[in-house]
C-alpha positions in Angstrom: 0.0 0.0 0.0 1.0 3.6 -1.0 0.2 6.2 1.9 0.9 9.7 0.8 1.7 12.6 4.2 1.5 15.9 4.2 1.1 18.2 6.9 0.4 22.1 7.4 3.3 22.4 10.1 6.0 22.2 7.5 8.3 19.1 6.3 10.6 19.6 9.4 7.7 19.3 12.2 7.7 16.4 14.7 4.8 15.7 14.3 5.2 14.3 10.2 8.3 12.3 11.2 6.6 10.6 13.9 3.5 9.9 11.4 5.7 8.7 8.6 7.5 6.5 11.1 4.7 5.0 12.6 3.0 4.2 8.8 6.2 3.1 7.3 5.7 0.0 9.6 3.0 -1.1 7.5 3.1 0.3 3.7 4.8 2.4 2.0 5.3 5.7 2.7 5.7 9.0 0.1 5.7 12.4 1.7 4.8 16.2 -0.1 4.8 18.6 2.5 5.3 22.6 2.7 8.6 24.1 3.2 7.7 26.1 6.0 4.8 26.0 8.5 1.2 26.8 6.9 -1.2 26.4 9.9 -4.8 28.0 9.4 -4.1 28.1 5.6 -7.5 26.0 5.1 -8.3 24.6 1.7 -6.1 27.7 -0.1 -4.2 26.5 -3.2 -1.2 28.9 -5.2 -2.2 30.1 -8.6 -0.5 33.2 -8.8 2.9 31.8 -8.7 4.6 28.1 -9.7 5.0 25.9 -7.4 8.5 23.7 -6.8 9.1 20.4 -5.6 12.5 19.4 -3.8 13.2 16.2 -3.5 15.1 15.9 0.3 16.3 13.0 2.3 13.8 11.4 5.1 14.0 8.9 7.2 11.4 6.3 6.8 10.1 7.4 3.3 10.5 6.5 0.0 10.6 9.6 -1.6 10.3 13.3 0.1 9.3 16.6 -1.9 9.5 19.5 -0.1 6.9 22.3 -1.6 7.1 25.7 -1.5 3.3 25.5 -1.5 -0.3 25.4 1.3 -1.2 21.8 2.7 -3.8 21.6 -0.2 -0.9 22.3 -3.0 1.5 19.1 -1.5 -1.5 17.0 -1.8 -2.6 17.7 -5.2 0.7 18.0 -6.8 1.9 15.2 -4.6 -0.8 12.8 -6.2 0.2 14.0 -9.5 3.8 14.0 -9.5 3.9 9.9 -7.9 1.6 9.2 -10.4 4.8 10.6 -13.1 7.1 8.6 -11.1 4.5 5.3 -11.1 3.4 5.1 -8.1 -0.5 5.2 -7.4 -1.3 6.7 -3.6 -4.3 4.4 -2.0 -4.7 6.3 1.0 -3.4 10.3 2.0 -2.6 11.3 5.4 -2.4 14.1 7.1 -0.6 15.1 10.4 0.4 14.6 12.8 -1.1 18.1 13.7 0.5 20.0 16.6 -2.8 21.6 17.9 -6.0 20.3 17.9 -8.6 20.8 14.8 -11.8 20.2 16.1 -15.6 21.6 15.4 -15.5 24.7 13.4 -11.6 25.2 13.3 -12.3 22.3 10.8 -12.7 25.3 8.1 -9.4 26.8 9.0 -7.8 23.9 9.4 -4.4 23.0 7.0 -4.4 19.5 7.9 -7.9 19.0 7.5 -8.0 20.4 4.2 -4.7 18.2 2.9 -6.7 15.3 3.9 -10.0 16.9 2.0 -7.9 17.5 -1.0 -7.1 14.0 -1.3 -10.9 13.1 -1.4 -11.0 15.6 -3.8 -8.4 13.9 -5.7 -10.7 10.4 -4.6 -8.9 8.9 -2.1 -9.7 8.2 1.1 -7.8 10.2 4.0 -7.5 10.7 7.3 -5.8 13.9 9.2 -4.5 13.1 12.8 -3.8 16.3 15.8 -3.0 16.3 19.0 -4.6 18.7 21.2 -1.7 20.6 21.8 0.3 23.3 19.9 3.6 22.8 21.9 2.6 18.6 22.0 5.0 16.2 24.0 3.2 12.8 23.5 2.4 12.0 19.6 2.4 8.0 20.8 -1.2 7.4 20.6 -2.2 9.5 17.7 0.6 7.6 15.8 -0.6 4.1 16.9 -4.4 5.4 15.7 -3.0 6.5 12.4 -1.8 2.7 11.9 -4.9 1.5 13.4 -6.8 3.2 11.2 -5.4 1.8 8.4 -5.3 -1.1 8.6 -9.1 -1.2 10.1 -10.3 1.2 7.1 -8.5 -0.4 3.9 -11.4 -1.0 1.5 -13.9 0.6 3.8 -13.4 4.1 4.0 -14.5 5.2 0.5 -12.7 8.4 -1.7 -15.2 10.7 -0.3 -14.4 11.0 2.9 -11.7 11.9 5.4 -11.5 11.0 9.3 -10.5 13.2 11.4 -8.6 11.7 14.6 -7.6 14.3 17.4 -6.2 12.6 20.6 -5.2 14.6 24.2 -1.3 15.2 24.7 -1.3 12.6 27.3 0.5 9.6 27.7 -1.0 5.9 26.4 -2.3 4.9 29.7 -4.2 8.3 30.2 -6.2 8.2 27.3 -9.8 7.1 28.5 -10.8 6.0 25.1 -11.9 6.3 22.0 -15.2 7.9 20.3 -16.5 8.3 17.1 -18.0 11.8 17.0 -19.6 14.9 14.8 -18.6 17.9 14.7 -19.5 20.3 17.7 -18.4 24.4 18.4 -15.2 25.7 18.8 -15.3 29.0 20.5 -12.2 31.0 22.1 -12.5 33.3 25.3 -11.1 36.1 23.2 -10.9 36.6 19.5 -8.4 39.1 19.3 -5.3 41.0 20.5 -4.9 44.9 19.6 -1.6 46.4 19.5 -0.2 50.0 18.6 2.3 50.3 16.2 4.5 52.5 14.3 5.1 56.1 14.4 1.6 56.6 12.8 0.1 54.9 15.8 -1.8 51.8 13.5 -3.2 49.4 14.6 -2.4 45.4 14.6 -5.0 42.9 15.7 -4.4 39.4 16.6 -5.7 36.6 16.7 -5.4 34.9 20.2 -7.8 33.8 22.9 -8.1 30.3 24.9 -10.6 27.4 23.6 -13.5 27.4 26.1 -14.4 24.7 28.1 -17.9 23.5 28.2 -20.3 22.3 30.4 -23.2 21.5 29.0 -22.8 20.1 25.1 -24.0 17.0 24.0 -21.0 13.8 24.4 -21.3 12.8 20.9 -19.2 16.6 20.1 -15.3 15.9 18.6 -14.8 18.6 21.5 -16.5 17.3 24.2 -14.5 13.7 23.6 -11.3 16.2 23.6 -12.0 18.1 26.6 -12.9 14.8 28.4 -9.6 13.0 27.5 -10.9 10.8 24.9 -9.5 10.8 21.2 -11.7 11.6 19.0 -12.8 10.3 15.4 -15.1 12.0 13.0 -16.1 11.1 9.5 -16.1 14.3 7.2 -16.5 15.0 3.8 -16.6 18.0 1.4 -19.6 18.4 0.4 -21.7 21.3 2.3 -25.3 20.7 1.1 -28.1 21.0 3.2 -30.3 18.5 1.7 -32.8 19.3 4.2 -33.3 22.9 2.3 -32.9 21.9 -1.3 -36.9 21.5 -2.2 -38.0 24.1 0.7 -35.6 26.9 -1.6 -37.1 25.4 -4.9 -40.3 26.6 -3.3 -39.4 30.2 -2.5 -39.6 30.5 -6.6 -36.3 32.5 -7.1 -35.9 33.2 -10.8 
């Protein structure tokens, strides 16, 4: 089996090598990832400018490019470039994630939207966090990456991507493992202001800590999270309310 990684934290994160590591145990590993960290670049993509692809040494893969592009560029020209080299990719990961991409952040997510690209693309992917942006324990999301593959092969179809975030705890911490949907993810604090420059402008920044819940329902990605559960939740592209589709048919827009 062919697994294509990519990541949003840039080719040199922990987080990728201990993925790749962990998969290489099992198939075949390829990696396309950015040349420098792209968190919170969502599903962007570069058309304005080319895109290279260096090839670099990596432990535990067969082949590295290194892409001056978003997490959604490594993917699609990762795809396309094996294919040119003969290899066909059966699965795409993403990951490991330092920082959790649960709920909304889904939308902003890098990681997420590698592994979205790929079903784009038609294969089936999964993107893997841990719920920690500074993350000492990448153990168990590594050992669910594997798990999940070799649980999902001819299952999981090219439509959708599971999303695995897991607690930065130790193995013997976790409390378990959920399958979940997607709940809120709200901050206590959107922004930072500062004053800057001569001219007195101003800067605002994004900041603010995730808040903690009390009363969502369990089946909530961030509710598994906060609990110290991993969580795993089946996503896929396609944003249709079907529920609306005939009720707006009636509304008689023209």
């Amino acid at each position: 089996m062919n697994i294509l990684v990519a990541n949003d934290d840039g080719i040199k994160a922990k987080g990728i090598f201990e993925l790749v590591k962990a998969l290489s145990e099992v198939a075949q590993v390829y990696v396309c990832a950015p040349h420098v960290e792209r968190s919170a670049a969502g599903h962007s993509i570069t058309v304005r400018e080319g895109l290279e692809a260096k090839e670099v040494p990596y432990e535990n893969a067969e082949l590295a490019l290194e892409i001056n592009g978003t997490p959604a560029d490594c993917v699609k020209l990762g795809v396309l470039l094996m294919k040119d080299r003969g290899i066909k990719i059966d699965m795409i990961f993403s990951g490991i994630n330092h920082g959790g991409n649960l709920g909304t952040d889904t939308h902003y997510s890098g990681t997420v939207s590698a592994a979205i690209e790929g079903c784009i693309c038609g294969i089936p992917s999964v993107a893997v966090s841990v719920d920690n942006h500074r993350p000492q324990h990448f153990e168990v999301a590594a050992e669910l990456a594997v798990q999940t593959l070799m649980k999902s092969i001819g299952r999981l179809d090219g439509k959708t991507v599971l999303n695995i975030n897991v607690p930065d705890v130790p193995k013997e911490e976790l409390k378990g493992v959920k399958i979940t949907t997607l709940g809120p993810r709200e901050y206590d604090g959107w922004f930072q202001s500062k004053i800057v420059g001569k001219a007195g402008a101003s800067q605002y920044w994004y900041s603010g800590k995730p808040v903690v819940y009390d009363n969502l329902p369990e089946h909530y990605d961030v509710i598994a999270v906060q609990d110290g559960y991993a969580s795993i939740t089946p996503l896929h592209y396609d944003f249709t309310n079907y529920e609306l589709v005939e009720e707006v048919k009636s509304w008689g827009i023209q």
